[in-house]
Phi, psi and omega in degrees: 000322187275209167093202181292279189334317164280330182255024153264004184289155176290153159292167179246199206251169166303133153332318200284331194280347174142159206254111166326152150251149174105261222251317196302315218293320191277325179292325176301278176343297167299331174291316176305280202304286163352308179282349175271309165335306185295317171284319253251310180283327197240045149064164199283338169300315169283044214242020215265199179305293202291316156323303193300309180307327197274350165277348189286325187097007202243165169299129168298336213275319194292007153257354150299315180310309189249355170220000168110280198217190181275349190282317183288326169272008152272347190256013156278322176333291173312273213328310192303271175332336168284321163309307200284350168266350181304316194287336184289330165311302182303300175304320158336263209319308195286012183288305226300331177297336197270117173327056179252177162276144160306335174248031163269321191291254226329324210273347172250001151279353184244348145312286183294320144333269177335304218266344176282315205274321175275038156268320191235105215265354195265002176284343160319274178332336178293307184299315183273351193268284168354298185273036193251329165332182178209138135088233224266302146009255170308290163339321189269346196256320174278333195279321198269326175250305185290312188294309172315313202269280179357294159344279174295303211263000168286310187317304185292007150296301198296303169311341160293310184296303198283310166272030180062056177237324170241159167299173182248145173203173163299128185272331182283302161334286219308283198333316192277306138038270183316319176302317193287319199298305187288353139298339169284307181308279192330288166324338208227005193295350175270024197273283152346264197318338188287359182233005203203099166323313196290349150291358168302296181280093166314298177280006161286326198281317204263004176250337140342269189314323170316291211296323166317307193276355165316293169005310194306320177205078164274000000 
């Protein structure tokens, strides 16, 4: 992959301007995936470049090429994931529209969570690694990932509480609560699994965590 193909290559453009074409496109792709995985169990210290390529399959020299340093392929990283959270954002927010009970919302705002998280098991783990970050970091990780989903789904806490359907509590505790726990379960489920037949049954495991985390805000 590495090798003549690359250095018949074009220099290539900022990241920020758009994602190479053709041959490159798989190697750009593989790096992604490789650094989320990579960030996500052994964290950004714990981390290097040369690991992430040899999960990747790539030439190490394609992660200068296409992102600069290991700082630029973590914050593409946050990026990919900031896309890939968007429609579970939006949809949160169009919960607040739906001819529901507030707590038909929470309970298909907490559907669709679920159903985000078990696509993928290492964006919990991303997530749980991450926020251990400091400083510049963090800051790209609250802002770019947390806050949006934060956003949408405490509002619908709060139309509950205001209409007296949930108890009142801090809606940012609940929210964060909730987060860490069914990202924790999930993510970690082979974890899990060393005490409980129910990560074995993927819907059964995934119909579990629903029903625990309804539990949450009875």
């Amino acid at each position: 992959m590495a090798g003549s193909s690359i250095s018949a290559r074009r220099p290539a453009t900022r990241r920020t301007r758009g994602r190479p074409a053709g041959s490159a496109l798989t190697g750009f792709d593989s790096l992604l995936r490789g650094a989320r995985q990579m960030f996500a169990t052994q964290g950004y210290e714990g981390t290097s470049v040369r690991e992430i390529a040899r999960l990747a399959g790539v030439d190490p020299a394609l992660m200068s090429h296409h992102f600069g340093s290991k700082e630029g392929l973590w914050t593409a990283v946050v990026e990919q994931l900031s896309q890939q959270l968007g429609p579970l954002v939006e949809a949160t927010k169009q919960l607040q529209l739906a001819r529901l009970s507030p707590r038909e919302r929470i309970k298909q705002a907490l559907i669709l969570f679920i159903d985000f998280l078990f696509e993928d098991r290492y964006i919990g783990m991303f997530f749980s690694t991450a926020t251990t970050e400091q400083g510049d970091r963090l800051n790209v990780l609250i802002e770019g990932l947390m806050r949006p989903y934060r956003d949408a789904f405490v509002a619908l806490l709060v139309d509950a509480m205001e209409a007296g359907k949930l108890k009142a509590h801090d809606p940012d505790v609940m929210h964060y609560m909730m987060v860490s726990a069914i990202s924790s379960a999930v993510s970690y489920s082979h974890v899990l699994s060393t005490f409980s037949t129910l990560p074995d049954n993927t819907d059964e495991f995934r119909q579990s965590v629903l029903e625990i985390a309804l539990g949450i805000f009875r």
